[in-house]
Structure formats: structure tokens, C-alpha cells
VOGU-3710 file (C-alpha; in Angstrom, 3 decimals, decimal comma):
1> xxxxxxxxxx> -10,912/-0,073/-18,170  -11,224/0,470/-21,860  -11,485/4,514/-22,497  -13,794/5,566/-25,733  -14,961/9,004/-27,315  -11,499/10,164/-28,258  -11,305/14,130/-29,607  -8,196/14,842/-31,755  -6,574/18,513/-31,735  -3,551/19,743/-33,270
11> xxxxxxxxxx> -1,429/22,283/-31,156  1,302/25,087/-31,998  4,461/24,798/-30,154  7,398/27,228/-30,211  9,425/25,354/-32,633  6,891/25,165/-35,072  5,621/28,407/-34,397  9,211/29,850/-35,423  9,287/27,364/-38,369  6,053/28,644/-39,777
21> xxxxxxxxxx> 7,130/32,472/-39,532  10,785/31,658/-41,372  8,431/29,570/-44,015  6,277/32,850/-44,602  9,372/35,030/-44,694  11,203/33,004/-47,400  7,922/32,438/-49,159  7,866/36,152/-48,908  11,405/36,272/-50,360  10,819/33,944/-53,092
31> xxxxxxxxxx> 7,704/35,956/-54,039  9,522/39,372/-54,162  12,904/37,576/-55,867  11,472/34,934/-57,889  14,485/32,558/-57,533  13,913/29,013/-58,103  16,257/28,246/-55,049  14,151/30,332/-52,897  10,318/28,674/-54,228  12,248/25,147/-53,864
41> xxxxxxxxxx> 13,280/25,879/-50,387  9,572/27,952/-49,413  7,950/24,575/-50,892  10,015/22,550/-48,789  9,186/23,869/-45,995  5,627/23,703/-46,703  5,750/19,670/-47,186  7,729/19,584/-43,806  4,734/21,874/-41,909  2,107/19,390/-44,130
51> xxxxxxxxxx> 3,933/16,088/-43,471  4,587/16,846/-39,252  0,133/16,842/-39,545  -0,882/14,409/-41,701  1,825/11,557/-40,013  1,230/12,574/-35,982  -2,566/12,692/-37,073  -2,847/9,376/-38,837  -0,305/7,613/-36,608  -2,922/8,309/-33,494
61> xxxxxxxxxx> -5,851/7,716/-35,530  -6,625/3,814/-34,826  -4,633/3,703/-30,486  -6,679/2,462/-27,887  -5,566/2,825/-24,405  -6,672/0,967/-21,232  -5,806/2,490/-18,017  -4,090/0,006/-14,861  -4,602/1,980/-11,665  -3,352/0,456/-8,518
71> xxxxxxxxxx> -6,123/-0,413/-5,465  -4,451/2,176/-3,321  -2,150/5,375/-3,426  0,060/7,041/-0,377  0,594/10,225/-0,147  4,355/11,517/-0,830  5,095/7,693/-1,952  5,565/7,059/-5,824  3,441/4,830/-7,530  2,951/3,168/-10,859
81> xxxxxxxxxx> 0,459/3,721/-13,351  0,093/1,266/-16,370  -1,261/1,700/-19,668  -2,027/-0,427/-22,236  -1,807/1,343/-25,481  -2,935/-0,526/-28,948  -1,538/0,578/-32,234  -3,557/1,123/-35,533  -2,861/0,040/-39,084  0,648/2,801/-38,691
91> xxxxxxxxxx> 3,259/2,102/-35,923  3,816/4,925/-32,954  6,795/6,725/-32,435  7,375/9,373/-29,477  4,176/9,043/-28,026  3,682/10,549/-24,568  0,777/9,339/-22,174  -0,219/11,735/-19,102  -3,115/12,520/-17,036  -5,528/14,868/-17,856
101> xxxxxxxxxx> -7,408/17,374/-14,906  -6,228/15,937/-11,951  -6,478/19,497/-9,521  -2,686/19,091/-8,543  -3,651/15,875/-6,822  -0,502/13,772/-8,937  2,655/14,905/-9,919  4,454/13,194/-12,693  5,658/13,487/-16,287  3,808/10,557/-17,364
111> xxxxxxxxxx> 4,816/7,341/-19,726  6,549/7,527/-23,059  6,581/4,940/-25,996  9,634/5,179/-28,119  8,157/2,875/-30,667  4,878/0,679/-31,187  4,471/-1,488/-34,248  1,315/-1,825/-36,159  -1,050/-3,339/-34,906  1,047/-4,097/-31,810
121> xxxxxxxxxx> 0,038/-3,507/-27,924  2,760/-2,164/-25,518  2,755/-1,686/-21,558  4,279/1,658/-20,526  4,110/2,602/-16,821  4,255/6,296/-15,939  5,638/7,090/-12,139  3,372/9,570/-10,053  3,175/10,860/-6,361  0,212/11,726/-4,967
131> xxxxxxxxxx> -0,103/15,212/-2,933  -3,375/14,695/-0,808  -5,209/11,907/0,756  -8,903/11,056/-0,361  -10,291/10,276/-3,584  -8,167/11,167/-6,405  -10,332/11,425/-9,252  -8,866/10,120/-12,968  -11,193/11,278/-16,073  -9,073/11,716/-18,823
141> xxxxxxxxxx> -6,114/10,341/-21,042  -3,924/12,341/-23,470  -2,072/10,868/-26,006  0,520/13,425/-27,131  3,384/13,300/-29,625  5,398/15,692/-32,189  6,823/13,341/-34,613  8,427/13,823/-36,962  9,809/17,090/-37,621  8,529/18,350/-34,035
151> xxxxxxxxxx> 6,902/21,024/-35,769  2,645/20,504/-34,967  1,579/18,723/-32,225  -1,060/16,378/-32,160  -2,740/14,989/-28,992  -6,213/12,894/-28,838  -8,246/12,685/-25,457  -10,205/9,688/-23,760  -12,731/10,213/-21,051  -11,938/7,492/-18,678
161> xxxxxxxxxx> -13,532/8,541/-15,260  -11,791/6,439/-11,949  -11,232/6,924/-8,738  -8,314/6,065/-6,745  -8,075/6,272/-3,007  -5,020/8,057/-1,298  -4,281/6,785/2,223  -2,253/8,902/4,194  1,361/9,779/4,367  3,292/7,563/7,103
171> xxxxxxxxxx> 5,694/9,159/8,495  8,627/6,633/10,803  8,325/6,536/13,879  11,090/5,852/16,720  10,060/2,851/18,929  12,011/4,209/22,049  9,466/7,198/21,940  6,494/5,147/21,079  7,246/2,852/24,297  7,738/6,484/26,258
181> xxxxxxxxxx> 4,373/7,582/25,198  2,640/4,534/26,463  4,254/4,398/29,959  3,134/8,660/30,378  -0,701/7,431/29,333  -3,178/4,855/29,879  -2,046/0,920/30,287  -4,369/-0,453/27,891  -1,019/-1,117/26,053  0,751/-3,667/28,608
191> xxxxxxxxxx> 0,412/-7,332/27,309  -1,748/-9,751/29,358  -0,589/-13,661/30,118  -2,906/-16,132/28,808  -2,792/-19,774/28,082  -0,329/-20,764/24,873  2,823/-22,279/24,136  5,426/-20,336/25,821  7,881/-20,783/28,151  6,647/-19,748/31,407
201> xxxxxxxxxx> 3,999/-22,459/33,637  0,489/-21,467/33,910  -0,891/-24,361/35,511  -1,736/-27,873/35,894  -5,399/-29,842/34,551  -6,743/-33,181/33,946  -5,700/-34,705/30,578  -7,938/-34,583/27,522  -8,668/-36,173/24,274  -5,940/-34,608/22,095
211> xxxxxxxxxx> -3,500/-33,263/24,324  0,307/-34,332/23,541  2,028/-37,198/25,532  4,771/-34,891/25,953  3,067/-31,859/28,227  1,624/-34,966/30,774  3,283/-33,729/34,368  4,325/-37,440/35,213  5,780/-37,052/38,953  1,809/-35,214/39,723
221> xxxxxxxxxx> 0,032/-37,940/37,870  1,684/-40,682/39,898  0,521/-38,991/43,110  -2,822/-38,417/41,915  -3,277/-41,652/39,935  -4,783/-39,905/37,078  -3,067/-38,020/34,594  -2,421/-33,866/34,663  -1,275/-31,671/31,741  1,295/-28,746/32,256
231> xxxxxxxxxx> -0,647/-25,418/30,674  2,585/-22,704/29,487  1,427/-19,083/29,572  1,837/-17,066/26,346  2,236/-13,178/26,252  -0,845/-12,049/24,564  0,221/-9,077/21,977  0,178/-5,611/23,333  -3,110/-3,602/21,715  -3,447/0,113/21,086
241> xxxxxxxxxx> -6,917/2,031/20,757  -6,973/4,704/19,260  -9,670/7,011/18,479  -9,347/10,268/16,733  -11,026/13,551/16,795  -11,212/16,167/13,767  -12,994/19,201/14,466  -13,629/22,156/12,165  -10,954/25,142/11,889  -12,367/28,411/12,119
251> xxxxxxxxxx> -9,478/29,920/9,847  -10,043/27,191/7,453  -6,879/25,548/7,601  -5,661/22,106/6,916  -2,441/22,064/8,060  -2,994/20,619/11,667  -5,341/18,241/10,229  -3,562/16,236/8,211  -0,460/16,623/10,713  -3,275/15,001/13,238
261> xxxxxxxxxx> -3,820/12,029/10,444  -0,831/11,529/9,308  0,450/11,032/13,003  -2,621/8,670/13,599  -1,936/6,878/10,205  1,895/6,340/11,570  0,821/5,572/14,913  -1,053/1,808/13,671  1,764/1,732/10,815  4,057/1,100/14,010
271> xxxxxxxxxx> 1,847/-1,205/15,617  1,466/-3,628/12,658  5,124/-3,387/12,064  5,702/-4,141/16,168  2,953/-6,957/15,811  0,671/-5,432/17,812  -3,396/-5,505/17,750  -4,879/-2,131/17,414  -8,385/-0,624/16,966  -9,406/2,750/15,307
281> xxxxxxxxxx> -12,315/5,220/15,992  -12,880/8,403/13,791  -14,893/10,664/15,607  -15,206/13,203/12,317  -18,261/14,039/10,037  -18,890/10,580/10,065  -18,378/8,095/13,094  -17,141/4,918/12,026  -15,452/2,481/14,922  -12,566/-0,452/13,043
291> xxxxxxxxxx> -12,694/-3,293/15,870  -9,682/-4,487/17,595  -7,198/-6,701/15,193  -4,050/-6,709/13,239  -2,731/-7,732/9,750  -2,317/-6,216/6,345  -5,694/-5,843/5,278  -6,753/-4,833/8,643  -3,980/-1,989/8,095  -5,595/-1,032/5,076
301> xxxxxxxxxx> -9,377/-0,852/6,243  -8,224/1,357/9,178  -5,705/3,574/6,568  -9,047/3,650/4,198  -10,923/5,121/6,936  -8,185/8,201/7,301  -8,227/8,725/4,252  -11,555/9,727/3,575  -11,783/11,684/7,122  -13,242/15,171/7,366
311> xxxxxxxxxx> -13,989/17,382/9,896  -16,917/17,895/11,937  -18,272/21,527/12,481  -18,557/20,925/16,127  -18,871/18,514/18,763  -20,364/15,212/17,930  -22,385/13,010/20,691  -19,287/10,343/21,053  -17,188/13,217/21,510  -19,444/14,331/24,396
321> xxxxxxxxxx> -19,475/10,308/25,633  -15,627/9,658/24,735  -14,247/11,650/28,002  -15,841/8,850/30,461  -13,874/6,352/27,993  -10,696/8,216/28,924  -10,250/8,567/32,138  -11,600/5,105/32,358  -8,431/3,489/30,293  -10,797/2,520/27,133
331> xxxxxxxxxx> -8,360/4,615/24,644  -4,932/4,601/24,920  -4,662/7,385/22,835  -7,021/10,281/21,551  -5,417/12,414/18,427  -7,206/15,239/17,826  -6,253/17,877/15,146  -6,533/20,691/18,022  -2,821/22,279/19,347  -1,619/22,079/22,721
341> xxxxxxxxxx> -4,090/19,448/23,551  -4,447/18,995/27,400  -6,362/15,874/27,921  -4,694/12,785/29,437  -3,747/10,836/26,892  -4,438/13,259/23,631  -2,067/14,134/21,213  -2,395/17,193/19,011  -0,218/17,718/15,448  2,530/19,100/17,319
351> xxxxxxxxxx> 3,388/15,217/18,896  4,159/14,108/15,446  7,371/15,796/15,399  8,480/14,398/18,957  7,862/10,801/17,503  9,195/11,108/14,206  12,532/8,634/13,870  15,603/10,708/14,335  17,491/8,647/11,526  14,733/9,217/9,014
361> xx> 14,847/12,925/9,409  18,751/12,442/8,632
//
């Protein structure tokens, strides 16, 4: 997106700061003295305070910048931030681009630009790492630079609102412990044999249009005088359901809740990475219900659904239905921001740190 309505301001740093006060003590001097070295040296000073404004301000007076977010953002996980930044009718030089307002949602020192020429368009790409899930809002771009004498500062501003969304931070988790946790719960987990193209035999039919020479059962057929087909059975891939629960905090604090979503978030991490099928329910302020699949993108819907997760300020009515579901089997796990939860099959914030890979924490 293109940003417009730029506002230029010049800023005071230390350096120049002390540069001004030596110029107004050696004007001073020269002034008390009248020595020609003294004017010649207060005068030069002057043209270096006058020169550091009028080249940082004219240098940014014609750039254009045009902002590259990414779709999606993790939190703890560096990611890239491109901007496309135009020169005028002068070429930049020490030009620094950086965020402005972002609430402590990014850290990063933004993108620099050594040199532009005029009329010229470079790419720089500043690294950031996002601190908290949700929406992280983008509204403004600062152009900032000191050249040439780093004495005055000049920076101009573009309001360019976006939104990024911030899924969750993954944490690792260790597949020994993951296959624990699924043999102490539910078995909605164990894989089911259906008809495929494995190894083991499933049975024996009648031959149909389209079915290979090669999987006729030839020693049946001849007793049968008509021809059967050998069926192999397939493992069908394991699923996990999981449905989480985020109630309300009467102290106010976030700290088990995004312990509880970040251990949900790395629980169907695992599973797509294992090739498993999972499903999601967020039982939260809002009740939304991901249906049973797997892939990338399916990843991504179900990590976009964490990530804009609050709590509810009490119990919801498929909180109320969802203990039938358990002790039927439906859910083969219920994560629930609450501590020492007792239910069969929940896990509160604390579980994260059970599963978390041993080798990652080294």
C-alpha cells in the first residue's frame, strides 16, 4: 500500500545539541575578542548547523514509501518487513525506516538505506518479532536520517493504517510424550483400517470396470468362474479433536492464557508435522468449530482462530453441553486456560511444560 499525508519535523539530538552550545560560546568569544579567526570559525559553524537542515530536509522532500507486510506473523519468530522507498529529484543517504505506535507489539530496529540515487527505488527489509498474538495494528512510517554532519535530525511521517495477524507462539513438542498423552485419554486418536493400497488383505469382490489386471485373485476366480479382486487395507491417519476452553481470570491475568494457547497452537503444529487430521473448537467469547482435516492452510485457519481468541466471562452453553462430549470420546483433548484441571482428558497451562521437547529447551 502506497502511504500519503507525510508531516516533516526537524529534531535536536545530543550531538547537535552540544554543537550548537560550542557555536554560541565561540560566537560569544568572537564577539567579546573580535578576532577574525574566531568570526571565521563562529561562521563556520553556523553553515555546518544551516547545511545539516536544508540537505536532510530537501533530500526527504520528494520519498515515497510503500509498505510489504507479510499475510501472517508468529509470535517470538522474526519476520520480514519490506519497504519500497522512492527517491526525489536528490539521492538518500543514511536513511532509517521504522515503525511508528505499535504499543510494544514489534520489536526491531527497523531498515536502513545506505544510499538511494535520484530518482531511484530501493527494497530494504527491516527484521521484527512480534510479542503478542492478535491483530497487530501498523499506522505509521518514519523516515529518519542525520546526514550529513549528524547535527539536526530530520524525520517525515506517513499514515499507513494495516493490520497484521499474529498467530501464536509454537512451542516443540516431544512425540514420545505426545503418544503418552493419548494412551492416558480418550482413543479417538488410534487409526482405523479402511480400504486403500497397503499391504495388509481386506477382502475379496467381483471385478469392475477399471480395476487393474494385476489385483484379479486368479486361483478364486477359477473356482468361481467369474473374476474376484483382492481389496488391501490402508491405515487411515490418526485424528485429534481438540476443543479449547478460555474463561475469564478474576485477577486479570494473561499468563495462563496464552500458556493454554500456545500449548493448543503446538498441540495441531505436531499433528500436521506427524500427518495427522485434526479438528479445533474454541469455546471463548466467540464459538467457532474448524472441521476435521489437515494441510497447510488448514494449519493456518485453525492458528487464525487462536489468534484472535479471548476469554469468556463465564460459562458458555457448549461449555455446559461439551462434558457429555467427553466422557463420550468426542474430544480427545479439552485445553482450558484453568490450573490443575481435573477433567478426563483436559489439560491446563501447566501440561505445556511436560510436553515441551527436552532438546529444544537445551
Amino acid at each position: 500500500m502506497r502511504v500519503t499525508a507525510p508531516r516533516r519535523r526537524y529534531h535536536w539530538q545530543l550531538p547537535g545539541a552540544v554543537f550548537l552550545v560550542m557555536s554560541l560560546l565561540l560566537g560569544a568569544a568572537a564577539v567579546q575578542r573580535g578576532d577574525s579567526l574566531l568570526i571565521f570559525l563562529f561562521a563556520t559553524a553556523l553553515a555546518w548547523i544551516v547545511v545539516s537542515g536544508v540537505v536532510s530536509g530537501a533530500m526527504l522532500m520528494g520519498v515515497t514509501v510503500r509498505r510489504v507486510t507479510p499475510s501472517r506473523m508468529r509470535v517470538g519468530e522474526q519476520s520480514a518487513i519490506r519497504y519500497h522507498i522512492r527517491s526525489g529529484s536528490l539521492p538518500l543517504f543514511a536513511v532509517t525506516i521504522r515503525e511508528g505506535q505499535v504499543d510494544g507489539a514489534l520489536r526491531g530496529d527497523g531498515a536502513r538505506v545506505a544510499h538511494c540515487a535520484r530518482s531511484d527505488e530501493v527494497v530494504p527489509t527491516a527484521a521484527v518479532v512480534p510479542l503478542r498474538r492478535g491483530a497487530c495494528a501498523l499506522s505509521r512510517v518514519q523516515c529518519v536520517t542525520s546526514f550529513p554532519f549528524g547535527i539536526m535530525r530530520k524525520s517525515v511521517t506517513f499514515e499507513a493504517a494495516e493490520s497484521v495477524l499474529v498467530h501464536p507462539r509454537i512451542e516443540a513438542i516431544d512425540h514420545a510424550a505426545f503418544l503418552r498423552l493419548f494412551g492416558q485419554g480418550s482413543g479417538a486418536a488410534r487409526p482405523k483400517s479402511v480400504v486403500g493400497w497397503g499391504d495388509e488383505l481386506h477382502g475379496l469382490r467381483e471385478f469392475r470396470s477399471g480395476d487393474s489386471m494385476r489385483s484379479v485373485a486368479w486361483k478364486r476366480s477359477l473356482a468361481l468362474d467369474h473374476l474376484l479382486v483382492v481389496e488391501r487395507a490402508s491405515m487411515a491417519a490418526r485424528r485429534l479433536r481438540l476443543r479449547v476452553e478460555l474463561r475469564h481470570e478474576a485477577d486479570g491475568s494473561t499468563g495462563d492464557l496464552e500458556d493454554a494457547i500456545t500449548l493448543a497452537a503446538s498441540l495441531l503444529a505436531h499433528a500436521e508435522a506427524c500427518a495427522w487430521a485434526y479438528a479445533l473448537e474454541v469455546d471463548a467469547a466467540t464459538h467457532t468449530v474448524v472441521s476435521m482435516h489437515s494441510g497447510r492452510w488448514h494449519l493456518t485457519r485453525c492458528l487464525d482462530e487462536l489468534a484472535c481468541a479471548a476469554p469468556s466471562q463465564g460459562e458458555s452453553a457448549g461449555s455446559r453441553c461439551s462434558a457429555s462430549a467427553r466422557r463420550t470420546g468426542g474430544y480427545s483433548f479439552v485445553v482450558t486456560n484453568r490450573r490443575r484441571a481435573g477433567g478426563v482428558g483436559e489439560l491446563g497451562p501447566e501440561a505445556l511444560a511436560a510436553l515441551r521437547c527436552r532438546e529444544a529447551i537445551a
